[in-house]
N, CA, C and O of each residue as an XYZ file, in Angstrom:
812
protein
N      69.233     45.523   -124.091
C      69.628     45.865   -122.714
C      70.386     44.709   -122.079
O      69.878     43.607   -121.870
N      71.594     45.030   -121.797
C      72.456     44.096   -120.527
C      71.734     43.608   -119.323
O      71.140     44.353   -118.542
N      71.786     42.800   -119.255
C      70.950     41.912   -117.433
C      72.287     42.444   -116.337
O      73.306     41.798   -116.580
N      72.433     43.262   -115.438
C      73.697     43.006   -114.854
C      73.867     41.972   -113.811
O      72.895     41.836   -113.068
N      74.699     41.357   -113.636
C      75.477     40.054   -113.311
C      74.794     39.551   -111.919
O      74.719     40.486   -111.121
N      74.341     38.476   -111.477
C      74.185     38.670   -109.904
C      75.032     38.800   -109.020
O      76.187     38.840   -109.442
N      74.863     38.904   -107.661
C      76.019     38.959   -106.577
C      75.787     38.357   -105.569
O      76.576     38.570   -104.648
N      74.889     37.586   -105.367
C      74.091     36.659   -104.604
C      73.306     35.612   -104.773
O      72.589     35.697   -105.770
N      73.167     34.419   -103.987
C      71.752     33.801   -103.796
C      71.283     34.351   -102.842
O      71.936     35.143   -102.162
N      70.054     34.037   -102.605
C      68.774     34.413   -101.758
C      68.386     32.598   -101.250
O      67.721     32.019   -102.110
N      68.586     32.106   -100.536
C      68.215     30.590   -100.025
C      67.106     30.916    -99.475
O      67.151     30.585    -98.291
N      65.820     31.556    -99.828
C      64.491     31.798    -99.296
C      63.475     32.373   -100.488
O      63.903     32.877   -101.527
N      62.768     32.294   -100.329
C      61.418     32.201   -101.078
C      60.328     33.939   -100.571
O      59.535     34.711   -101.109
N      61.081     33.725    -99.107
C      60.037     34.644    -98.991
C      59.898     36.044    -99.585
O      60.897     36.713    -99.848
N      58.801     36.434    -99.770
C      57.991     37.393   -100.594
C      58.897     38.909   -100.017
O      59.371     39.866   -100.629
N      58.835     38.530    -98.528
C      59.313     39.876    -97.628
C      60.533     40.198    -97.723
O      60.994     41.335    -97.624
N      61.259     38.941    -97.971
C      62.667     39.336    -97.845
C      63.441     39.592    -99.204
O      64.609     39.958    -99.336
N      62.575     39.332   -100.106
C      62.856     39.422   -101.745
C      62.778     40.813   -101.937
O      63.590     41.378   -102.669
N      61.591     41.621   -101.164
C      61.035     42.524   -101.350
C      62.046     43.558   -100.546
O      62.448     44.616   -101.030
N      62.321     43.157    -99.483
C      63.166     43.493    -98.601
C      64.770     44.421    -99.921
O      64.966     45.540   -100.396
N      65.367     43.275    -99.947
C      66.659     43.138   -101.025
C      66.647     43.920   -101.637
O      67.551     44.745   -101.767
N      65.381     43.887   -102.323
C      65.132     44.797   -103.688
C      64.978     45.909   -103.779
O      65.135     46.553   -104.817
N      64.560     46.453   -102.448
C      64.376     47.792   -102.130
C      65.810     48.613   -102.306
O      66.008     49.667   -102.911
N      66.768     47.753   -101.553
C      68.146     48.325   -101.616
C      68.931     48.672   -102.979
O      69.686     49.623   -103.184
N      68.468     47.429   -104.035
C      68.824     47.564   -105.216
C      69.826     46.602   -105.800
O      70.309     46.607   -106.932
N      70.060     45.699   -104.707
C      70.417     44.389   -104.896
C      70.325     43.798   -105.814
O      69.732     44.568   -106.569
N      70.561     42.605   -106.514
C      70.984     41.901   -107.839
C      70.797     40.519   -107.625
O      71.911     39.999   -107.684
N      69.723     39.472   -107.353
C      70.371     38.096   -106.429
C      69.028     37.152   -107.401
O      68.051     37.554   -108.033
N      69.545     35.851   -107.141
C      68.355     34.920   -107.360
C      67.842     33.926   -106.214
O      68.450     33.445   -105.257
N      66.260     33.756   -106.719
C      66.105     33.389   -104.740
C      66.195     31.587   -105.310
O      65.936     31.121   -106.419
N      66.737     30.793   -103.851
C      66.778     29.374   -104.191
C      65.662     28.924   -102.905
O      65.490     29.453   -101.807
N      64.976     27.691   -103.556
C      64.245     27.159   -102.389
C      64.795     25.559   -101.899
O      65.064     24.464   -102.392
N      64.746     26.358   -100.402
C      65.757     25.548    -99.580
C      64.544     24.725    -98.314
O      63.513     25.209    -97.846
N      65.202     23.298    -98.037
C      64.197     22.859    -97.013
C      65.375     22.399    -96.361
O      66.288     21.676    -96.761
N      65.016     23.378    -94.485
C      65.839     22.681    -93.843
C      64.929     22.376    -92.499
O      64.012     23.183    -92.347
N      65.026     21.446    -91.604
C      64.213     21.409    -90.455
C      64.344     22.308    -89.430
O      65.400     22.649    -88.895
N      63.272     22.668    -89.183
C      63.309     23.775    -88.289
C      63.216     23.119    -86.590
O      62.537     23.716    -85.755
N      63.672     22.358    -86.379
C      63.292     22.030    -85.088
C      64.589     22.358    -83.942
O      65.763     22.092    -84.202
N      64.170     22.932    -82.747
C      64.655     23.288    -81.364
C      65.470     21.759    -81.398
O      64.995     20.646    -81.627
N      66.793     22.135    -81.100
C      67.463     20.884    -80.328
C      68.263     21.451    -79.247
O      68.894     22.470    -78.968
N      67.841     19.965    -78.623
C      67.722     20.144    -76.865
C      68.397     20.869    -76.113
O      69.085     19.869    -75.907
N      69.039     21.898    -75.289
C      69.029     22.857    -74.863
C      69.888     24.216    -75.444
O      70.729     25.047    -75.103
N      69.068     23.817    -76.527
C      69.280     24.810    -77.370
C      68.507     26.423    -77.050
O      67.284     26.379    -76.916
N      69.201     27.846    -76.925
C      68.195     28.844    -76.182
C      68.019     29.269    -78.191
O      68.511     28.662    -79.142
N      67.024     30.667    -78.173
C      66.525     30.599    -78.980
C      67.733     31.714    -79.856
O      67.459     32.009    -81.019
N      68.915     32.227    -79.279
C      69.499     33.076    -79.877
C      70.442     31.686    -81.189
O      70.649     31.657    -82.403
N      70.751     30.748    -79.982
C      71.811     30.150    -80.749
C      70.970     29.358    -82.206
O      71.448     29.276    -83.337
N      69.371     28.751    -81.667
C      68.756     28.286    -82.605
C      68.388     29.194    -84.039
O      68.509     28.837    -85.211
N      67.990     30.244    -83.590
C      68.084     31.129    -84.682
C      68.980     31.167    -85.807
O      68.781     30.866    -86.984
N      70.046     31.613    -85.196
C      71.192     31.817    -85.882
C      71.452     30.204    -86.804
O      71.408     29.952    -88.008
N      71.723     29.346    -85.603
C      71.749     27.804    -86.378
C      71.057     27.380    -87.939
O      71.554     26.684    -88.824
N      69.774     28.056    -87.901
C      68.977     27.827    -88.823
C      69.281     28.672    -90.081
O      69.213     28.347    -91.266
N      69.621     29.799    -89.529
C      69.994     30.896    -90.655
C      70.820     30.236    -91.490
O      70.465     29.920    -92.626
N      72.288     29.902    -90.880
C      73.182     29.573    -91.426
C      72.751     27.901    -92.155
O      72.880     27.699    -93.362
N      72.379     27.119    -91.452
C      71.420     25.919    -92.341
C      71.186     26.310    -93.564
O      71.691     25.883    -94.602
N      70.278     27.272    -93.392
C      69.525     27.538    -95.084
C      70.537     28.298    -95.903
O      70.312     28.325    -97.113
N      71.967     29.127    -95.315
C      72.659     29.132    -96.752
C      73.391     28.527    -96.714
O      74.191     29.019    -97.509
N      73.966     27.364    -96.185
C      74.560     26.313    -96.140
C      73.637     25.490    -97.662
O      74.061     25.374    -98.812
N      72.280     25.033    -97.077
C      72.063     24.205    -98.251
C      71.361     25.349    -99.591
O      70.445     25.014   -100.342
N      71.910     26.410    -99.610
C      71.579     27.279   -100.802
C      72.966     27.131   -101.613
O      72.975     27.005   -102.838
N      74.463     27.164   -100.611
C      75.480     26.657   -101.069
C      75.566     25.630   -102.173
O      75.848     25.801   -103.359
N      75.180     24.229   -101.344
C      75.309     22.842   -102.110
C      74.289     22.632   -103.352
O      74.185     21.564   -103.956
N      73.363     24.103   -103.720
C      72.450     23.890   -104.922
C      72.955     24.794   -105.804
O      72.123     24.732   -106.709
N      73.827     25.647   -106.159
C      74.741     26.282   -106.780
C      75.988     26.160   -107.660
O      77.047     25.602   -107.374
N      75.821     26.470   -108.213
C      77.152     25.720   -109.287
C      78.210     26.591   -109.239
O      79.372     26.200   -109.123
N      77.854     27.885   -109.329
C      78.954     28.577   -109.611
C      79.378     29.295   -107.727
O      78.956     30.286   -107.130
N      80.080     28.521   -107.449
C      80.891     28.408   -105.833
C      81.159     29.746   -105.516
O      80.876     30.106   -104.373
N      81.879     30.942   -106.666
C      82.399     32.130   -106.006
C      81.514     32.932   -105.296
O      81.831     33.722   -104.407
N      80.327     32.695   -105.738
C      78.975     33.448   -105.063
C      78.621     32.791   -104.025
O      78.541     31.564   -103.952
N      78.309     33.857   -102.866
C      77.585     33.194   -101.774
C      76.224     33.145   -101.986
O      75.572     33.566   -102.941
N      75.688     32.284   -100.452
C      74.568     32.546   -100.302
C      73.832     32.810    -98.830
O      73.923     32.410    -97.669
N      73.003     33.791    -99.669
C      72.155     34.426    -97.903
C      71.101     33.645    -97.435
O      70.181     33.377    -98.207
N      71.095     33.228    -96.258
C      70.142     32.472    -95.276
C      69.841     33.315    -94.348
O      70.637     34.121    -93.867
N      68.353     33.154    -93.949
C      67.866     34.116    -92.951
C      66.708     33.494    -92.294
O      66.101     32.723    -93.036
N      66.169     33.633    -90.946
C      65.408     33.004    -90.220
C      65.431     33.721    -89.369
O      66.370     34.346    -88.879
N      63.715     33.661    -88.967
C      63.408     34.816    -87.895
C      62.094     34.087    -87.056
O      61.166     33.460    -87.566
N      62.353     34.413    -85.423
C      61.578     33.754    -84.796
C      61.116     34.837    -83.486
O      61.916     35.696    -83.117
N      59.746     34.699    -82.834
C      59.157     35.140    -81.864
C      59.452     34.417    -80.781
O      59.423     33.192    -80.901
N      59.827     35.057    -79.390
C      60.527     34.670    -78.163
C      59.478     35.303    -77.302
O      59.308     36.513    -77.156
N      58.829     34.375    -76.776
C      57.526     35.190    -75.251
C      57.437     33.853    -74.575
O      56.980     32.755    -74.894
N      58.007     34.322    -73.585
C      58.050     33.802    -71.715
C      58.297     32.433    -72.093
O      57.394     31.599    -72.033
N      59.998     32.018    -72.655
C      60.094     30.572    -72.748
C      59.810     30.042    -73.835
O      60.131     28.862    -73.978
N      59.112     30.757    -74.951
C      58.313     30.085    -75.924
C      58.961     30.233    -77.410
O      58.959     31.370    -77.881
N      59.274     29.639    -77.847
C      60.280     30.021    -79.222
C      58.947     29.754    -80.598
O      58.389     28.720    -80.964
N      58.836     30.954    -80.992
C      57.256     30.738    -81.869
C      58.069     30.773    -83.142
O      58.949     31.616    -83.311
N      57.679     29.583    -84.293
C      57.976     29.665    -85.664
C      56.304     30.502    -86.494
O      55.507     31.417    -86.290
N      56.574     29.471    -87.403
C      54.749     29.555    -88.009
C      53.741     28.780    -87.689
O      53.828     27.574    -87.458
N      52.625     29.527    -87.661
C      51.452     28.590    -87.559
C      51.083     27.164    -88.253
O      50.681     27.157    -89.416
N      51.190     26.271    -87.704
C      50.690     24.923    -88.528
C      49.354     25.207    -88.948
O      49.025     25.208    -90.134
N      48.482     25.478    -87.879
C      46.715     25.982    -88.192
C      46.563     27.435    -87.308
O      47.314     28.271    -86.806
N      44.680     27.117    -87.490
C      44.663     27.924    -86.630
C      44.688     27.898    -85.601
O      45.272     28.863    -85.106
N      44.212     27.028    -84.770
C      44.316     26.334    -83.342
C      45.530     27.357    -82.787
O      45.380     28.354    -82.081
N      46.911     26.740    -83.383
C      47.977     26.920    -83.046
C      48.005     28.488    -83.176
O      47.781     29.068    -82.114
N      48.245     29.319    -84.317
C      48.024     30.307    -84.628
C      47.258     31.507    -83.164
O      47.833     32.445    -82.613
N      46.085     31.073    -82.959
C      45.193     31.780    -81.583
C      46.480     31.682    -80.454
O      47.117     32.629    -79.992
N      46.642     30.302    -80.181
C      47.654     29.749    -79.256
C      48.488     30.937    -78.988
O      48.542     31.398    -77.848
N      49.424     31.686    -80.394
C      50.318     32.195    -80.237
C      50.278     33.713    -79.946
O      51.009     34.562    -79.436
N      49.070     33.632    -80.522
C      48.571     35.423    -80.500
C      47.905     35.218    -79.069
O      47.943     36.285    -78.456
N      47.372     34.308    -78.411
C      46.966     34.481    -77.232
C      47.729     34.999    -75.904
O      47.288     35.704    -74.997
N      49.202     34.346    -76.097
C      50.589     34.434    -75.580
C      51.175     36.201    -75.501
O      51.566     36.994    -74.645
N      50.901     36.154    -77.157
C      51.473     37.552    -77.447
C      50.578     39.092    -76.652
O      51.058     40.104    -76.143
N      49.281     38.699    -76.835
C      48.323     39.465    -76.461
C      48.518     40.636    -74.967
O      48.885     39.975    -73.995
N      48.426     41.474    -74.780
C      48.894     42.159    -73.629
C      50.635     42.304    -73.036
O      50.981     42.843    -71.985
N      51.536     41.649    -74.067
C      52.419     41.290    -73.425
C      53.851     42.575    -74.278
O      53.752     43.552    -75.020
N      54.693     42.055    -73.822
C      56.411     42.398    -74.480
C      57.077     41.331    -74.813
O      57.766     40.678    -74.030
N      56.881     41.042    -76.218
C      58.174     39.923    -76.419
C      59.287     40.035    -77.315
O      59.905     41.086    -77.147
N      59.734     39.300    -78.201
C      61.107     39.590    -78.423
C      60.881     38.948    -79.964
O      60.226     37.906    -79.990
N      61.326     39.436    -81.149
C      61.763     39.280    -82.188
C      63.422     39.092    -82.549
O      64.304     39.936    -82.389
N      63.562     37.637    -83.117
C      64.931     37.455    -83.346
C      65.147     37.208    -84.827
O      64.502     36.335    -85.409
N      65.919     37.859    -85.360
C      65.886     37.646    -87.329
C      67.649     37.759    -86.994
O      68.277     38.710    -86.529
N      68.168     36.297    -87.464
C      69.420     35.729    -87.728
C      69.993     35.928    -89.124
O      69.596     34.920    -89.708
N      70.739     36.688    -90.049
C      71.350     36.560    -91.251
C      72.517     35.848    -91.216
O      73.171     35.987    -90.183
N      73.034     35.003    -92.200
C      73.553     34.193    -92.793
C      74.471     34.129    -93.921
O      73.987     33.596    -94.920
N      75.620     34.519    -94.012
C      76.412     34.492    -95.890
C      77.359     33.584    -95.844
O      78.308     33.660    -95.064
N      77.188     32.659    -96.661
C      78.056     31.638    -96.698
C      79.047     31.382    -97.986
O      78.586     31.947    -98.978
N      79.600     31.070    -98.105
C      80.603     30.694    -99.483
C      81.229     29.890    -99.380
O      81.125     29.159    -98.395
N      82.384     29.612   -100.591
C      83.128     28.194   -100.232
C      84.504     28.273    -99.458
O      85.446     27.486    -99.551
N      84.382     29.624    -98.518
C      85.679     29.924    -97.436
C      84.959     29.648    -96.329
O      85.634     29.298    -95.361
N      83.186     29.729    -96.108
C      82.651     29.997    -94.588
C      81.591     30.610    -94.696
O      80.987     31.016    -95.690
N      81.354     30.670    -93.500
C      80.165     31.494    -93.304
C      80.463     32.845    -91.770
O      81.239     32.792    -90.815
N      79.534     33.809    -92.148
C      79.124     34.078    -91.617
C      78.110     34.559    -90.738
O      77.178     34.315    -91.504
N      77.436     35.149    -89.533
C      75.916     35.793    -89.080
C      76.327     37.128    -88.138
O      77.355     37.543    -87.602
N      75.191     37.475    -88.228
C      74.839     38.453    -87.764
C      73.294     38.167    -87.011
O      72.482     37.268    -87.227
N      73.254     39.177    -86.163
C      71.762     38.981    -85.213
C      71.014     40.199    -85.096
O      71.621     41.231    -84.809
N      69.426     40.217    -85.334
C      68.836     41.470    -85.110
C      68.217     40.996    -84.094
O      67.977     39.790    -84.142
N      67.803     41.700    -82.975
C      67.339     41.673    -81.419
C      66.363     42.728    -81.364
O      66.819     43.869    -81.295
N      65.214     42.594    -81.380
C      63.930     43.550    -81.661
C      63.096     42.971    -79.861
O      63.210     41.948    -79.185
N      62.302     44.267    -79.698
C      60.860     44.352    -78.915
C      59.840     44.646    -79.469
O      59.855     45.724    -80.063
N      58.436     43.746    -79.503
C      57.354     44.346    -80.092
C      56.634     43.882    -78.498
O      57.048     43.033    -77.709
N      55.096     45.027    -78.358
C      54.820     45.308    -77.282
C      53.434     45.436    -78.018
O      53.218     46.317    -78.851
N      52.519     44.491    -77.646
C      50.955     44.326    -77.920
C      50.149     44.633    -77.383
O      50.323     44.366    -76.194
N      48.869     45.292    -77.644
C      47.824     45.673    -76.707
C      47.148     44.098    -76.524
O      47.461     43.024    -77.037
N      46.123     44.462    -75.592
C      45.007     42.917    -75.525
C      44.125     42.834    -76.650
O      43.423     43.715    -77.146
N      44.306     41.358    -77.047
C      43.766     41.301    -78.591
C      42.404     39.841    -78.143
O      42.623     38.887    -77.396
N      41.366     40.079    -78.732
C      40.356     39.781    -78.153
C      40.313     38.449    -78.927
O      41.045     38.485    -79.916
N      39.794     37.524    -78.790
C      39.351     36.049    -79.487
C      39.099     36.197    -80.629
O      39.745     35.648    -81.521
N      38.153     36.936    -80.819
C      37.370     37.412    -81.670
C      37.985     38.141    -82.959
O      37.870     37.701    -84.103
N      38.737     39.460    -82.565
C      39.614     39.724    -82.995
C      41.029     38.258    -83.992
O      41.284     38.049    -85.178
N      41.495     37.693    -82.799
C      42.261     36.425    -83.420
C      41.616     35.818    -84.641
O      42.152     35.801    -85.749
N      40.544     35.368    -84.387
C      39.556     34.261    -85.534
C      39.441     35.370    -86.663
O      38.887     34.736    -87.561
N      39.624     36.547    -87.101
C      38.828     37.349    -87.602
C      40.406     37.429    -88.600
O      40.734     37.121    -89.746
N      40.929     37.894    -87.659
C      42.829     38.026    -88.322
C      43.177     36.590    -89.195
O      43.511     36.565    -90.379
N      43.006     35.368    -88.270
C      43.234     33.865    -88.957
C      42.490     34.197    -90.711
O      43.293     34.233    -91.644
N      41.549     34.334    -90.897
C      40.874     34.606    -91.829
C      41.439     35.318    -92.563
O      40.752     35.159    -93.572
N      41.960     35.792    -92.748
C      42.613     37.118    -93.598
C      43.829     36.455    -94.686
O      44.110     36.846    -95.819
N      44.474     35.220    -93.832
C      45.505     34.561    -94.943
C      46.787     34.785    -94.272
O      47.769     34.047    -94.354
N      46.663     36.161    -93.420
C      48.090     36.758    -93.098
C      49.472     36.265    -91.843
O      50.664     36.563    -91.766
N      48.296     35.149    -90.779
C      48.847     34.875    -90.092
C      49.817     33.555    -90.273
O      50.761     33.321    -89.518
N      49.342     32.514    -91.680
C      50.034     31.581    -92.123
C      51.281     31.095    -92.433
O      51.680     29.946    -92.625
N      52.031     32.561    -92.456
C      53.216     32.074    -92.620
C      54.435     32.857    -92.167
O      55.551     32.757    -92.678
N      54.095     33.674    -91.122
C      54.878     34.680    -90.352
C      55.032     34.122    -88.562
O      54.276     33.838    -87.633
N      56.474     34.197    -88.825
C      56.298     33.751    -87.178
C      56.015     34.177    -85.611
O      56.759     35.104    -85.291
N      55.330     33.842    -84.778
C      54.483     34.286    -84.488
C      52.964     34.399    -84.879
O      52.216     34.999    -84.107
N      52.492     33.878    -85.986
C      51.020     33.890    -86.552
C      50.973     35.600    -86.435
O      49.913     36.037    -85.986
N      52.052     36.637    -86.807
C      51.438     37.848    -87.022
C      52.521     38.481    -87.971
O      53.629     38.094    -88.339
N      51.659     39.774    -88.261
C      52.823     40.305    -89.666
C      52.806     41.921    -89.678
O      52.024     42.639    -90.302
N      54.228     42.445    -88.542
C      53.771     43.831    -88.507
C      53.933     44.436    -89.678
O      53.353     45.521    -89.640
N      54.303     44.299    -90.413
C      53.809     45.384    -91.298
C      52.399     45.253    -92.463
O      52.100     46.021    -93.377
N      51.829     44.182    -92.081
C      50.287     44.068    -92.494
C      49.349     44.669    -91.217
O      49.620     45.573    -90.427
N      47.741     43.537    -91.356
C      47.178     44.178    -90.674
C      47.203     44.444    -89.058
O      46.529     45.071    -88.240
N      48.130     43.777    -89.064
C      48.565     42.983    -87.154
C      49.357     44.267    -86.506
O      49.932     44.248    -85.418
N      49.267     45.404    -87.414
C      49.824     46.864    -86.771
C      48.818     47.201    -86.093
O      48.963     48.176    -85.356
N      47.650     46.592    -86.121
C      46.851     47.686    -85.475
C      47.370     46.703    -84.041
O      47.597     47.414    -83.061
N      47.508     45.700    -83.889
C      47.432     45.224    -82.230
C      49.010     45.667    -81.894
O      49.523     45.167    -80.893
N      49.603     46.374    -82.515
C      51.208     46.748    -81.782
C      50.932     47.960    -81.101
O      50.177     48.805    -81.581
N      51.623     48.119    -79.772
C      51.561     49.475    -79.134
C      53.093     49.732    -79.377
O      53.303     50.921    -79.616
N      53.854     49.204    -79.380
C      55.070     49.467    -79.475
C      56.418     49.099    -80.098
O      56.699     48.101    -79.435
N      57.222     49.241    -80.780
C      58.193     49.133    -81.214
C      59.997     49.368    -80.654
O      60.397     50.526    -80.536
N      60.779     48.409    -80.404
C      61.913     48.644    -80.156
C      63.382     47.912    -81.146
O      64.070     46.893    -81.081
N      63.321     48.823    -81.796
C      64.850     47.948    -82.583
C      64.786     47.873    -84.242
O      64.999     48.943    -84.812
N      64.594     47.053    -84.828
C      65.352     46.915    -86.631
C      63.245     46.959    -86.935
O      62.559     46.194    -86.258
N      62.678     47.756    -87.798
C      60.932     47.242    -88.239
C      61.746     46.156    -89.273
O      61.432     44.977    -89.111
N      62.459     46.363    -90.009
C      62.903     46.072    -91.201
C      63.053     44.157    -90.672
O      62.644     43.202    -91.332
N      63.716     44.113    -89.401
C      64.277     42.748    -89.120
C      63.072     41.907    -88.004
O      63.188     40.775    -87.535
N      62.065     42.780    -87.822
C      61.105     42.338    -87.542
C      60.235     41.714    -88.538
O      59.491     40.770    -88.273
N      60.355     42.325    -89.828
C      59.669     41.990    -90.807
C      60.417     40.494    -91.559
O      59.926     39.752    -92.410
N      61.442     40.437    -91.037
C      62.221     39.090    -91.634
C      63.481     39.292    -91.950
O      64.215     38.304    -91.960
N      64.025     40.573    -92.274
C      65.713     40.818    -92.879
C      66.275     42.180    -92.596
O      66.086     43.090    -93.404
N      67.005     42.380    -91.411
C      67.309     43.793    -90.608
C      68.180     44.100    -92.015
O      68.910     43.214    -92.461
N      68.072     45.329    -92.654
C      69.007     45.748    -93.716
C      70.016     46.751    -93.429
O      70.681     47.339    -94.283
N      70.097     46.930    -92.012
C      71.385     47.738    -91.785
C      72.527     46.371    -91.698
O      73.551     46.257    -92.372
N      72.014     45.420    -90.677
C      73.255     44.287    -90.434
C      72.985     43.560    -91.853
O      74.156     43.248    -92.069
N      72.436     43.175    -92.728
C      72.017     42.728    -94.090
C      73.604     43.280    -94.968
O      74.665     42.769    -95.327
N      72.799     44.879    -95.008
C      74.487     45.450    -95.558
C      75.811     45.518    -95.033
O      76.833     45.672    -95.701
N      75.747     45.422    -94.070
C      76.858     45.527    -93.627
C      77.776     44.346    -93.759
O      78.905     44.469    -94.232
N      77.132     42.831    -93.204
C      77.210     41.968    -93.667
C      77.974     41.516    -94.983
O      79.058     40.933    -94.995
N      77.112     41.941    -96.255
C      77.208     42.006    -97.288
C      78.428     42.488    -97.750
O      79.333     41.870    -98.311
N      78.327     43.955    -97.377
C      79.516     44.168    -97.241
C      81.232     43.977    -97.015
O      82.204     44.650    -97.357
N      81.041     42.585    -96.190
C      82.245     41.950    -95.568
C      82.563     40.978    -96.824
O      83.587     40.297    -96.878
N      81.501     40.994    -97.893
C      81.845     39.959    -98.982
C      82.247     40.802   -100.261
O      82.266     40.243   -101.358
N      82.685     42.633   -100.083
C      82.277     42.957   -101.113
C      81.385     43.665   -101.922
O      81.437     44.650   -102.659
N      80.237     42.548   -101.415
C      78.611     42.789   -102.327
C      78.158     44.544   -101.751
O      78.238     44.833   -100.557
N      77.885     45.153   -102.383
C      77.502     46.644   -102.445
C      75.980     46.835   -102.954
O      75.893     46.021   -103.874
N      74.858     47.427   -102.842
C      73.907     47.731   -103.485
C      74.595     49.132   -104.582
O      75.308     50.095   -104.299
N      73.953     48.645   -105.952
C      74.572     49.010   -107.012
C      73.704     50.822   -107.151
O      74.176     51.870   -107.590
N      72.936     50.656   -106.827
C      72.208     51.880   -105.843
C      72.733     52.168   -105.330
O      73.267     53.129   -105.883
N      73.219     51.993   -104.147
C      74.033     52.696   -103.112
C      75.463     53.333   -103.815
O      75.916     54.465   -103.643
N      75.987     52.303   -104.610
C      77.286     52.503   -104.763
C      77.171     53.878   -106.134
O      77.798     54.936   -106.064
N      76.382     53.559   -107.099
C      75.751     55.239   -107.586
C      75.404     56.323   -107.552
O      75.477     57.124   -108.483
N      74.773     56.609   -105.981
C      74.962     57.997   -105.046
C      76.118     57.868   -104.467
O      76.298     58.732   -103.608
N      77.155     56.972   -104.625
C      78.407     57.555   -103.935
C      79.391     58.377   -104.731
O      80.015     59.406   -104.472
N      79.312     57.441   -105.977
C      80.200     58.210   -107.217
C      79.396     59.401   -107.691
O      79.994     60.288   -108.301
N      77.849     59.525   -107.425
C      77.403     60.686   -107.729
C      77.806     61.844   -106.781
O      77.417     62.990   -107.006
């Protein structure tokens, strides 16, 4: 059997967004990239987002040999009243964030990223998630579970943290880490096609 060819890097690791890709039928290899995630100074959280996205396929770029291929960077962050939430360091922090979130409406931002050796480009997904009141108790109980460790915001809607959502507005997909309508479309601007997709077309 033939391997067919890739058409991408992936400058991320994560599980969701691998999973994400793959669903479509995508072709890519993931690279692990360290870039700092830190807010600089009046920076709002649309432009930081995006900043970071493009960071991580920027340095997915410079670990690549073969240049004609891009690479995808993606970064996604929780926005409530002023507060730009990454991941939990602990749990401390973690409660902190779900405490914030708890009763409230805040804002999910997931930035995509394709870069090559002409440029880059992004795209932005702009989501609402809308929480019931989530009890202490509840928090410490969730911390425990493993799930809040590495999702930003300390929560993960499409695990168990659905049960504290009342509501939904915008991409689930880019809430979850990688909106796959702007993903493809994106993609698209390079070319890159899901080989799936492009098989129900000729079908």
């Amino acid at each position: 059997m033939i391997s067919s060819p890739i058409q991408f890097y992936l400058a991320s690791r994560s599980p969701r967004r691998v999973e994400l890709l793959s669903q479509l039928g995508y072709i890519f290899e993931t690279l692990s990239v360290d870039v700092c995630e830190q807010v600089k100074g009046g920076e709002n959280p649309i432009e930081f987002v995006k900043r970071i996205a493009i960071e991580k396929a920027q340095a997915g770029i410079e670990q690549i040999k073969n240049k004609s291929l891009p690479a995808l960077g993606a970064d996604t962050i929780v926005y409530c009243e002023g507060q730009i939430m990454g991941k939990p360091q602990d749990q401390d922090e973690a409660t902190r964030m779900l405490s914030a979130l708890s009763n409230t409406t805040h804002r999910v931002y997931t930035a995509v990223a394709v870069c090559s050796a002409l440029g880059c480009r992004v795209v932005l997904s702009e989501n609402e998630v809308s929480m019931r009141k989530i009890s202490t108790a509840e928090m410490a109980q969730y911390w425990l579970t493993g799930e809040p460790h590495d999702k930003a915001g300390g929560y993960a809607v499409q695990g168990l943290a659905a049960v504290f959502i009342d509501n939904i507005r915008g991409s689930y997909s880019g809430i979850m880490g990688l909106p796959l309508f702007e993903t493809a479309e994106l993609l698209g601007a390079y070319n890159i096609v899901s080989p799936m997709l492009l098989n129900y077309q000729r079908n």
